[in-house]
MARKOLBA-180775 format. One record per atom (N, C-alpha, C): y, z, x; residue in three letters. Coordinates in steps of 0.02 Angstrom, whole numbers, plus 50000, padded with zeros to 5 digits. Each point is the difference from the previous one (the first is absolute). Layout:
YZXAla;...
***
This chain:
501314958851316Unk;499445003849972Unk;499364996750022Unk;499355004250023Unk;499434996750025Unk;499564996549922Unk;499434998450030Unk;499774997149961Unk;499905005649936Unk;499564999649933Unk;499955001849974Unk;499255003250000Unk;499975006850051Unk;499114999750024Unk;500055006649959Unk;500415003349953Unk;499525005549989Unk;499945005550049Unk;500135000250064Unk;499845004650058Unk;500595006649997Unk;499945006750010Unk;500545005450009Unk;500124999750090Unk;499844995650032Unk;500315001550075Unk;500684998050009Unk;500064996549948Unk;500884994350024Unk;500565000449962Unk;499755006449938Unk;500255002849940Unk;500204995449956Unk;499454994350006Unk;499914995149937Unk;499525001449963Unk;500005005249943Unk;499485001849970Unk;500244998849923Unk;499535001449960Unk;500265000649938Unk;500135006349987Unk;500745001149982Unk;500365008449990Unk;499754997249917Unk;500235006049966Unk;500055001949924Unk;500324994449969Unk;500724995750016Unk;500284997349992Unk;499944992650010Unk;499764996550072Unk;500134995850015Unk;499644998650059Unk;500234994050049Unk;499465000750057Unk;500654997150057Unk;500135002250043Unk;500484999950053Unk;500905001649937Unk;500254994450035Unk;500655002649958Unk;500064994949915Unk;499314998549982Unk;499914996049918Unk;499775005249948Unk;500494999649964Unk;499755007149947Unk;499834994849944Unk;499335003949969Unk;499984996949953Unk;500585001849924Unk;500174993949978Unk;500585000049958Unk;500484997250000Unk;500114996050071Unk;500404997250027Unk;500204993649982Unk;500744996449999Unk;499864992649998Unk;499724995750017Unk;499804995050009Unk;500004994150056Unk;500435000450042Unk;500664998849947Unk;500574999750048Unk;500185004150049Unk;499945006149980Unk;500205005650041Unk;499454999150076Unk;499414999349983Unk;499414999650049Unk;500284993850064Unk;500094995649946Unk;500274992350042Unk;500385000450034Unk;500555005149978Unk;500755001250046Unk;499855004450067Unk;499295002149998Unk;499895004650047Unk;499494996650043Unk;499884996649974Unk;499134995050045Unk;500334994449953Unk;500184992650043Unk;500254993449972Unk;499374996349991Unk;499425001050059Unk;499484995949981Unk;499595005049982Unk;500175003749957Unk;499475001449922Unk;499974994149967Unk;499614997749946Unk;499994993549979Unk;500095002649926Unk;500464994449967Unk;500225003149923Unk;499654999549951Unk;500155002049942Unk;499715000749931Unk;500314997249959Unk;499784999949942Unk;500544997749948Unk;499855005349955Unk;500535002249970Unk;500125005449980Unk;499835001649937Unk;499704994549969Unk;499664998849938Unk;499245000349977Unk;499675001550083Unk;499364999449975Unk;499685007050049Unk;499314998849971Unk;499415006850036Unk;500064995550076Unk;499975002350059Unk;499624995850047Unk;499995003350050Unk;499794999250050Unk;499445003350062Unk;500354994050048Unk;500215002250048Unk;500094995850054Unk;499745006950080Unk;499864992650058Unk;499655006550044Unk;500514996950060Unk;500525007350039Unk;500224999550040Unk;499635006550071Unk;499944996850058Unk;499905003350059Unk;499325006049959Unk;499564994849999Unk;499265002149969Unk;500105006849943Unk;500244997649955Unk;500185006949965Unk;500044994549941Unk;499865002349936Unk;500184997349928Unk;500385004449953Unk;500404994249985Unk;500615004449964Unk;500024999049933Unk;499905004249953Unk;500244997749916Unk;500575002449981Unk;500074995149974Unk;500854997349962Unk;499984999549916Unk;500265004149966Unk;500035001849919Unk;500684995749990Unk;500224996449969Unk;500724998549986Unk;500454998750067Unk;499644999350074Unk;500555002550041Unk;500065004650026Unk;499745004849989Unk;499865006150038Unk;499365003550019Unk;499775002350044Unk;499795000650052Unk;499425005149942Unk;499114998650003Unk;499805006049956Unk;499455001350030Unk;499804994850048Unk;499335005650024Unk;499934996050081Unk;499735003850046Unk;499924997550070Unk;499155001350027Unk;499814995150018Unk;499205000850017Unk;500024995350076Unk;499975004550053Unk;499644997950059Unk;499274996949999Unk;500084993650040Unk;499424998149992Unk;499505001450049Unk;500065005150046Unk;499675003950055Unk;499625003249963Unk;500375002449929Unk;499495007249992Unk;500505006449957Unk;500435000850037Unk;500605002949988Unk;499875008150044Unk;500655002750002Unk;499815009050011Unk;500745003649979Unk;499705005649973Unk;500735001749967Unk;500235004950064Unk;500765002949985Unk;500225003950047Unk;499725005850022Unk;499425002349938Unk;499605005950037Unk;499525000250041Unk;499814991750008Unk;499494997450021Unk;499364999549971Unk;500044998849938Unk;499614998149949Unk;499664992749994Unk;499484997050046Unk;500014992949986Unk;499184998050010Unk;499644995450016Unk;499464996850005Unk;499825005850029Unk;499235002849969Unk;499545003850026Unk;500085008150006Unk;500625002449967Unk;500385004249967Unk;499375005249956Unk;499625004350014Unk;499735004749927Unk;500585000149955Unk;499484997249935Unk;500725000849941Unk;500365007949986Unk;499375003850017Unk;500285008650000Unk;500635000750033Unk;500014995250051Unk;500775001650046Unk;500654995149932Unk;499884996149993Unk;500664997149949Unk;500195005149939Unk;499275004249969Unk;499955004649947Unk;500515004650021Unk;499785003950066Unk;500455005150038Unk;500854998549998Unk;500084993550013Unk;500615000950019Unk;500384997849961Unk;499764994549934Unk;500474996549937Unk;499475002849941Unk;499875005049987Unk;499565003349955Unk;499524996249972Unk;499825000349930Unk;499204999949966Unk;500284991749981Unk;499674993350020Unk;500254994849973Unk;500114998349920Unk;500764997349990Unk;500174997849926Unk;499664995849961Unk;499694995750055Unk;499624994549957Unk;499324996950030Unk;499574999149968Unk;499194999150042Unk;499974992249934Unk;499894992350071Unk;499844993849994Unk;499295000150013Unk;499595000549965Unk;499424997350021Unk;499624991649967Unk;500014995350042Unk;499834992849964Unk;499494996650053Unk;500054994949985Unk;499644995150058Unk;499974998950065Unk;500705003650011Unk;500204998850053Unk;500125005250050Unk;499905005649970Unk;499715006050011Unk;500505006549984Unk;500215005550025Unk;500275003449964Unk;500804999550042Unk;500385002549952Unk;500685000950026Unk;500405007449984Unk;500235003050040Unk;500235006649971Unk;500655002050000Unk;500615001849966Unk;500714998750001Unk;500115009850011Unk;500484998250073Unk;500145008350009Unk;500714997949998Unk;500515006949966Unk;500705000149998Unk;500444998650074Unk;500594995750008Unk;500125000350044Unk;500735003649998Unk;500184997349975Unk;500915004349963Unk;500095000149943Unk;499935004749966Unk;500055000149928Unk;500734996649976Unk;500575003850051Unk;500644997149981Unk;500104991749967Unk;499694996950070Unk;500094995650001Unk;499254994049985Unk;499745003049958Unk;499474998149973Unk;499194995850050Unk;500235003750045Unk;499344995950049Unk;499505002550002Unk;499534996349996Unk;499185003850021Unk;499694994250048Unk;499425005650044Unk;499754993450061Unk;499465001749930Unk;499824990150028Unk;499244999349960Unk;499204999550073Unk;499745004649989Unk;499644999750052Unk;499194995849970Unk;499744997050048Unk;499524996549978Unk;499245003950051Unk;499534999249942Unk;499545008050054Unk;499174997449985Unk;499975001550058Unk;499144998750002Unk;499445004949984Unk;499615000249980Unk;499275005249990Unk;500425003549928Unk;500494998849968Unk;500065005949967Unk;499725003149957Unk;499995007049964Unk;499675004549975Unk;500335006949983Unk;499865003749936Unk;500455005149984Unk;499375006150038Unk;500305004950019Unk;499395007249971Unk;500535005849978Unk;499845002249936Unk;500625002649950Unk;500654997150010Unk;500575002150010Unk;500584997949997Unk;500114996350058Unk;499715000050056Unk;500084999150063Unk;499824990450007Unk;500474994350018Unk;499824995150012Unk;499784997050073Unk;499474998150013Unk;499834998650065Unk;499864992150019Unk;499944998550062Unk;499964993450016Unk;500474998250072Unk;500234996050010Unk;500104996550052Unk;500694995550006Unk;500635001050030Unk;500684994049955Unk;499814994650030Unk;500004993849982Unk;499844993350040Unk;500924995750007Unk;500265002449954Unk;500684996650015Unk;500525005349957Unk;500644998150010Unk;500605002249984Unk;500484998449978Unk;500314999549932Unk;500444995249979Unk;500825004249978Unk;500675000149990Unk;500345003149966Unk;500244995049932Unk;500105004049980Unk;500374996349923Unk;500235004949953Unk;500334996149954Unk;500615003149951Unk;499334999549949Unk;499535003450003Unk;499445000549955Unk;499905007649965Unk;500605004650005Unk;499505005949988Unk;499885001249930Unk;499195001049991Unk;500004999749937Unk;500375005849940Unk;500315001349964Unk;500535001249962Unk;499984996349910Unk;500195002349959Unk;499875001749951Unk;500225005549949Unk;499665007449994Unk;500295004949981Unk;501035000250017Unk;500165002849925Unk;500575003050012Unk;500285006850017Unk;499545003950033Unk;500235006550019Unk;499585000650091Unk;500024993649998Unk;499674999750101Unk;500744999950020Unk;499755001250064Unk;500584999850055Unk;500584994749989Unk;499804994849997Unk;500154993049995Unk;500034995449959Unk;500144997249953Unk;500214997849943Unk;500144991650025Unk;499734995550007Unk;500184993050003Unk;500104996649928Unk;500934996950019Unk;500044993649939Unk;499894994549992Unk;499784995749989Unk;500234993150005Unk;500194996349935Unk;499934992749996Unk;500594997849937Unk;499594999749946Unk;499265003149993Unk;499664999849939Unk;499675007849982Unk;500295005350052Unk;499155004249983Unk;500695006550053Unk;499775006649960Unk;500285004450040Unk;499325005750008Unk;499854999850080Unk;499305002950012Unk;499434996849973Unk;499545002149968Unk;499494996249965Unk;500154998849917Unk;500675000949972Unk;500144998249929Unk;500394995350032Unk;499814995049935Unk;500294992949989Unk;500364997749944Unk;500444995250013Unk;500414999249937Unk;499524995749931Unk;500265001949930Unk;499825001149953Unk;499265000949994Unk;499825007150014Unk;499615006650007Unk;500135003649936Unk;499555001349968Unk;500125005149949Unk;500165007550029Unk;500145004849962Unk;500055008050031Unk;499365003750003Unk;499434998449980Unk;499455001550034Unk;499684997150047Unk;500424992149989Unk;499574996050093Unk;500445003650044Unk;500535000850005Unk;500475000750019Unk;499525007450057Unk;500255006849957Unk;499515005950017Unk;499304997450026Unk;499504997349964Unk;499565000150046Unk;500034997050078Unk;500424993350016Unk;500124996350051Unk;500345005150040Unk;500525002750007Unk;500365005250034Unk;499825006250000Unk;499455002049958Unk;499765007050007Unk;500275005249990Unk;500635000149956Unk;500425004449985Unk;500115003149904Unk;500225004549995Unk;500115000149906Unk;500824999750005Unk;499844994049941Unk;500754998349980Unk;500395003849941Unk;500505000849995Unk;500485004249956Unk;500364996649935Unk;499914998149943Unk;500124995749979Unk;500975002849971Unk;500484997250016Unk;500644999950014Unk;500414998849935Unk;499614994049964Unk;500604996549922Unk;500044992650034Unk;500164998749937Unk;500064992750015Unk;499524994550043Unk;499435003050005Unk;499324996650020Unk;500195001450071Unk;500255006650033Unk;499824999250076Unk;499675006150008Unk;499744995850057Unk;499365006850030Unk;500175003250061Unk;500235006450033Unk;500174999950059Unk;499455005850029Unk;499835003350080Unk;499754999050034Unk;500715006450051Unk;499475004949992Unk;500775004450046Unk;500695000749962Unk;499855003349925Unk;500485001549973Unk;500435005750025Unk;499695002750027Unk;500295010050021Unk;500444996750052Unk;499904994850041Unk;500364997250067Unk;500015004550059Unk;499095002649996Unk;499585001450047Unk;500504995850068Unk;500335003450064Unk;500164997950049Unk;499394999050047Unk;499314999349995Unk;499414997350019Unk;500244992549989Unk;500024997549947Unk;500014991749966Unk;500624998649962Unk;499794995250026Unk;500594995749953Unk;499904999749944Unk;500294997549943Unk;500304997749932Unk;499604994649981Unk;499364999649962Unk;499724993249984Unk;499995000049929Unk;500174990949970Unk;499885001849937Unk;499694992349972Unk;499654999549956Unk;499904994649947Unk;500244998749962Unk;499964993649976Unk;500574997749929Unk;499384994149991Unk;499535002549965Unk;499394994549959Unk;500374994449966Unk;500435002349959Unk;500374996749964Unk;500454991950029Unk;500035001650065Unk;500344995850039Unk;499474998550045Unk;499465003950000Unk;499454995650064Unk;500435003950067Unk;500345003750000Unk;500395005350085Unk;499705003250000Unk;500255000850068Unk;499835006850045Unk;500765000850029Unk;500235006250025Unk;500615002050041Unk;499785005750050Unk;500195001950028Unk;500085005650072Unk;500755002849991Unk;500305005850017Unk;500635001250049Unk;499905007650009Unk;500585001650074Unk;499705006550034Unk;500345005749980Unk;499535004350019Unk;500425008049972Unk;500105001650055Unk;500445003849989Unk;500385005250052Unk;499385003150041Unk;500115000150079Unk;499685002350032Unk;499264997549990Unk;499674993349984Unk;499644997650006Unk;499465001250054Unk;499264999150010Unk;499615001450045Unk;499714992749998Unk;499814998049946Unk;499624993249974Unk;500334991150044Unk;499754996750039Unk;500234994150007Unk;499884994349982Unk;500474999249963Unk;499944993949948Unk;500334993250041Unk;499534994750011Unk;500114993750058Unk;499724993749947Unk;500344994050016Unk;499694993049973Unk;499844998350040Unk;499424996849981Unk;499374997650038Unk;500584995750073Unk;500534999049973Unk;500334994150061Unk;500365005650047Unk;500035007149999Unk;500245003650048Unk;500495004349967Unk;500384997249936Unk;500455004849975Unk;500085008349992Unk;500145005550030Unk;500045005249981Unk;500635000949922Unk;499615004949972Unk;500415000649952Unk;500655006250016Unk;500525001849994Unk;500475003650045Unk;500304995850047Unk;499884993450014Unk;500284997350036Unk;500534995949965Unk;500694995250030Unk;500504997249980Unk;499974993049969Unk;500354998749952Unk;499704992649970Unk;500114994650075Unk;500215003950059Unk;500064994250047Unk;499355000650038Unk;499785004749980Unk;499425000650037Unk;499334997349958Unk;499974997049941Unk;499714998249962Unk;500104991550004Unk;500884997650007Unk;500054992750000Unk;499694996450081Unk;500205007050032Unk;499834997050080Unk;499104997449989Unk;499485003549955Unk;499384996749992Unk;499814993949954Unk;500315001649952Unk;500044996049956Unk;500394994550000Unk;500715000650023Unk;500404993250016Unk;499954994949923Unk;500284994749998Unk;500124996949969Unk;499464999949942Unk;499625002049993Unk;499285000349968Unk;500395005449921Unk;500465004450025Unk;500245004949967Unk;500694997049968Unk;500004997049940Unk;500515000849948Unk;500345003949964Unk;500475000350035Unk;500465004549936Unk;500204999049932Unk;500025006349961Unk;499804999049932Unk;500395004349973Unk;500635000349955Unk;500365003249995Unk;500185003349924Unk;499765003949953Unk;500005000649922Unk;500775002749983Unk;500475001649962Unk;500345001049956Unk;499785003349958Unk;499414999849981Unk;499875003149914Unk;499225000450010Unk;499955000249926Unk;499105000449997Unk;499915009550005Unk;499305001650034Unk;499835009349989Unk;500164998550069Unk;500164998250063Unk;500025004050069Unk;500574994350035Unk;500524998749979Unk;500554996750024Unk;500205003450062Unk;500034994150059Unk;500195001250064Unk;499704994050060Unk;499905000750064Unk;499754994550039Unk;499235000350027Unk;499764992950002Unk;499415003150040Unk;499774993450054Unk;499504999850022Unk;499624995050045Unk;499344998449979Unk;499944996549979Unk;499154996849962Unk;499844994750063Unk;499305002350033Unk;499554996150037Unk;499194996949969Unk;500174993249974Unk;499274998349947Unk;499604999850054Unk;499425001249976Unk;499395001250040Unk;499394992649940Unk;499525000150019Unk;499344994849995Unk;500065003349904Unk;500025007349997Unk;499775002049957Unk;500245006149941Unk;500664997650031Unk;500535007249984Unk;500704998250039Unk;500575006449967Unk;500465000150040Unk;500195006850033Unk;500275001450065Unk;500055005350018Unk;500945002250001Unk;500265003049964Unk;500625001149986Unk;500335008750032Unk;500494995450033Unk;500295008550028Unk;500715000449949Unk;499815006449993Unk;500635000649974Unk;500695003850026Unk;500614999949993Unk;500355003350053Unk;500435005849959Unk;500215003850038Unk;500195007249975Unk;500774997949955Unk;500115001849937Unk;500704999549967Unk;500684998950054Unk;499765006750020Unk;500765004150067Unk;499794996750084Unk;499405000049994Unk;500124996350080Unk;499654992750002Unk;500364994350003Unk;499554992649989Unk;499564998850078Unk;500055004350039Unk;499634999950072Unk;499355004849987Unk;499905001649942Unk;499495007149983Unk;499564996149954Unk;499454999250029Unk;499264999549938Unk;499785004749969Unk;500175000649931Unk;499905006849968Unk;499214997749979Unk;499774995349984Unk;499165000549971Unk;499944992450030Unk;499144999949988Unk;499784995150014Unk;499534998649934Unk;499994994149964Unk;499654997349955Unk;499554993149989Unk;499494999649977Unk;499834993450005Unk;499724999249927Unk;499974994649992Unk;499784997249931Unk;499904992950012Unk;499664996849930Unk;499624992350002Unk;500634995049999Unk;500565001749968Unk;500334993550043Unk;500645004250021Unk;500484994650031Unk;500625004650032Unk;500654997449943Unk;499704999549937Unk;500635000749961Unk;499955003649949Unk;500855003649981Unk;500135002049962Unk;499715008550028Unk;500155000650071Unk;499705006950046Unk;500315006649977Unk;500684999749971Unk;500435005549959Unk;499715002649948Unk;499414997549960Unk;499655001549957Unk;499245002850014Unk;499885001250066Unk;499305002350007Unk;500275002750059Unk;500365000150046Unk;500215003950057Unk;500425006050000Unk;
***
């Protein structure tokens, strides 16, 4: 693979995904097995390492945002000196507008699936009505897209917070943070797509326990992903292959939801899959709450 210039002549550009054959989402390992002098991470921390003029961020170990230090250019040819009208055109009206010291930054969708947005960095900028104008000065991808609401496209988990609700949230933080009206169920749960609207998934609260849960309806449209790459519909092997040893199995007998699951603690929470009665290869929901015990009772 050439250097990391950002350029569409050598079809090293930044696609939606990734930039030559590095998707963001990826292991180390997986990256390493493919390029040996990539230089490693440790899988435990934030960190930025820069291979073949390109900078790479690393979440846990996996692969979350890529910034050329040329400048960058995406596959449409979106890069330094770019009218921002052309990035508007082609990744629509930007999700998120940085304006600080350092000057402004603007986040356009890159794959919703797979949660990417380029962050473009822009000179002269300026609105006139809806319309944003200015200049791109650089190009970045990352697992940044901003996300939140529970009835968007895209639904991100991680081991403390599902979308922009967080664990022990009351049922009105809850609604206001996610932007949705909750249904109040019995037994202190709140759910979120009771009708099982095939638009969205299944969301619910349990104040009482400080949860949140997810799981999918039939014929689903909604994609529900953890921040580490997980699709939800996918196989608990496809969940251990990210998670790996990080994921404990946890097995109840008794209690309100007896059966198996996988608890991954997070800084601030736990993120718990749970697996289907009839198939133990099937993630029937995904749940998180403030710690990872006693998960049969809030999951």
């Amino acid at each position: 693979m050439s250097a990391c210039s950002g350029t569409s002549t050598d079809g090293a550009s930044l696609s939606r995904t990734g930039y030559g054959d590095i998707n963001i989402g990826e292991s180390i390992g997986a990256i390493r097995a493919a390029h040996p002098d990539f230089p490693n991470v440790a899988v435990t921390d934030i960190v930025t390492v820069t291979w073949q003029d390109c900078n790479y961020g690393f979440t846990k170990g996996f692969l979350s945002s890529i910034t050329p230090n040329s400048g960058g250019r995406t596959a449409d040819g979106v890069g330094p000196g770019t009218p921002l009208s052309r990035a508007t055109e082609l990744y629509g009206a930007p999700l998120d507008i940085s304006v600080n010291s350092s000057g402004t930054t603007l986040t356009y969708a890159a794959n919703q699936a797979q949660g990417t947005a380029y962050r473009m960095g822009v000179r002269d900028y300026s609105t006139s009505g809806s319309n944003a104008n200015g200049t791109v000065t650089n190009v970045g991808l990352c697992r940044c897209l901003p996300h939140g609401k529970w009835d968007e496209p895209v639904v991100v988990v991680t081991t403390d917070s599902i979308g922009a609700a967080t664990v022990g949230m009351s049922a009105s933080e809850v609604e206001r943070a996610a932007g949705v009206s909750l249904a109040e169920m019995g037994d202190g749960e709140y759910v979120f797509n009771t009708t099982r609207q095939p638009a969205y998934a299944q969301i619910w609260a349990h104040p009482y326990f400080g949860s949140l849960g997810i799981g999918p309806v039939d014929g689903q449209i909604q994609t529900v992903v953890t921040d580490e790459g997980y699709r939800l519909g996918e196989d608990a092997e496809a969940f251990l292959k990210i998670y790996g040893t990080r994921a404990k199995p946890v097995q109840y007998s008794g209690g309100e939801h007896p059966g198996h699951y996988y608890v991954v603690t997070g800084l601030h929470g736990s993120l718990v899959a749970a697996l289907d009665y009839a198939d133990g290869n099937k993630i029937a929901m995904l749940c998180v709450g403030r710690d990872g015990t006693n998960v049969n009772a809030w999951c």
